[in-house]
TORTOR-619333 format. One record per residue: residue in one letter; x, y, z negated of N, C-alpha, C in turn. Coordinates in steps of 0.02 Angstrom, whole numbers, plus 50000, padded with zeros to 5 digits. Layout:
N
AXYZXYZXYZ/...
***
This chain:
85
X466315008252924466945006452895467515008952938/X467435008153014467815012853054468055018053023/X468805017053044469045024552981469145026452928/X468845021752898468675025752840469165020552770/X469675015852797469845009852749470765012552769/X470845015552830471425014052864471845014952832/X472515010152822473155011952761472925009952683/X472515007152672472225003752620472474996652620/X472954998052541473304991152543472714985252529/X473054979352556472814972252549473164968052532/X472914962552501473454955852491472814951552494/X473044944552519472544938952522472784932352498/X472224928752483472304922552436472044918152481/X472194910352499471944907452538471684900252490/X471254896952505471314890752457471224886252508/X471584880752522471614878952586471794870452556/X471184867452619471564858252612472034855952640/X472474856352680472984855952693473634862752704/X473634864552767474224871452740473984877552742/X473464877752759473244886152756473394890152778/X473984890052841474414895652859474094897452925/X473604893852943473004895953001472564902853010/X472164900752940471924903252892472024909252897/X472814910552852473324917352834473404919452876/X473634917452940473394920853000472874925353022/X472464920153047471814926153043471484930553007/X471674929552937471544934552897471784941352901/X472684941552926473134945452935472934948653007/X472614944553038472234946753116471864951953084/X471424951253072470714953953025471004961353005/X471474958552964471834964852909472044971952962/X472444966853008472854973153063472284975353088/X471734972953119471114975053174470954981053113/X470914980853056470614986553019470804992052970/X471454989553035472244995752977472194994852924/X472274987952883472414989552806472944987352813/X473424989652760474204989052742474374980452687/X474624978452715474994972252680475344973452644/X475224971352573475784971952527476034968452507/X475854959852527476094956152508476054950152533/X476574944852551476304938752576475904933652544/X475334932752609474934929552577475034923152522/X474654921652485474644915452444474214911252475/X474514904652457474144900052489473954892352444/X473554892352423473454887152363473154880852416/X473534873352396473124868652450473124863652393/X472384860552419472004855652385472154849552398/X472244848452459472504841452482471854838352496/X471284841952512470784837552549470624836952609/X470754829852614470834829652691470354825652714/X470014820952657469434815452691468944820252685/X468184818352724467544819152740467394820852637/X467604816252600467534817252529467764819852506/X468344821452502468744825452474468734832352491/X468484836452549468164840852585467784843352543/X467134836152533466314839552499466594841552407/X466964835752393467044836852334467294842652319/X466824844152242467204851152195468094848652202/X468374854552219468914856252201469384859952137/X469934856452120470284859452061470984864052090/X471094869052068471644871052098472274871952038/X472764869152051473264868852019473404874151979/X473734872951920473834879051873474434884551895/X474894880451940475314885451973475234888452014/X474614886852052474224891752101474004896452075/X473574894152048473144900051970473534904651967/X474064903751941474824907751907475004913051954/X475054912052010475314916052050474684921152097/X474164918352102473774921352108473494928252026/X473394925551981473504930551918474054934251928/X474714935151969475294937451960475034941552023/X474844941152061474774944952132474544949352108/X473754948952095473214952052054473334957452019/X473814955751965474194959751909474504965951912/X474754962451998475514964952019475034971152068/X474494970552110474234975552148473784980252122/X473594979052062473094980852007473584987851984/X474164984051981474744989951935474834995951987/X474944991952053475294998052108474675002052116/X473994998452102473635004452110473545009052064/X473575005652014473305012251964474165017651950/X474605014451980475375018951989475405021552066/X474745021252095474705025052156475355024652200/X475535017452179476425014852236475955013052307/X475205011452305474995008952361474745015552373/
***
């Protein structure tokens, strides 16, 4: 993979129980260690589970999370196939 990704846009989604901006971090660690290009700030969808149960339990993620994640998606889907990335 060395090499071979470098300047290759990215965007990331986080789904996170409280803020997620840990997370978005290290992901963005990750991203830079392997020269891919950011196109966008991350999203960060939070669940609000914070007990031992709420943890294990299935999670629902809000429809405005949804929303904006479909909009990211949409939105990097386009720049690629318009070769803006």
């Amino acid at each position: 993979m060395l090499g071979r990704i470098n300047g290759r846009p990215s965007a990331s989604l986080v789904c996170a129980g409280s803020d997620g901006s840990n997370a978005a971090l290290q992901i963005q660690r990750i991203a830079t260690g392997r020269r891919l290009r950011s196109v966008a700030v991350p999203l960060i969808g939070c669940t609000h589970a914070q007990t031992p149960d709420d943890i294990l339990r299935a999670k629902q993620i809000d429809a405005a999370a949804l929303a904006r994640c479909a909009e990211l998606g949409a939105a990097f889907a386009a720049g690629l196939s318009l070769g803006v990335y």
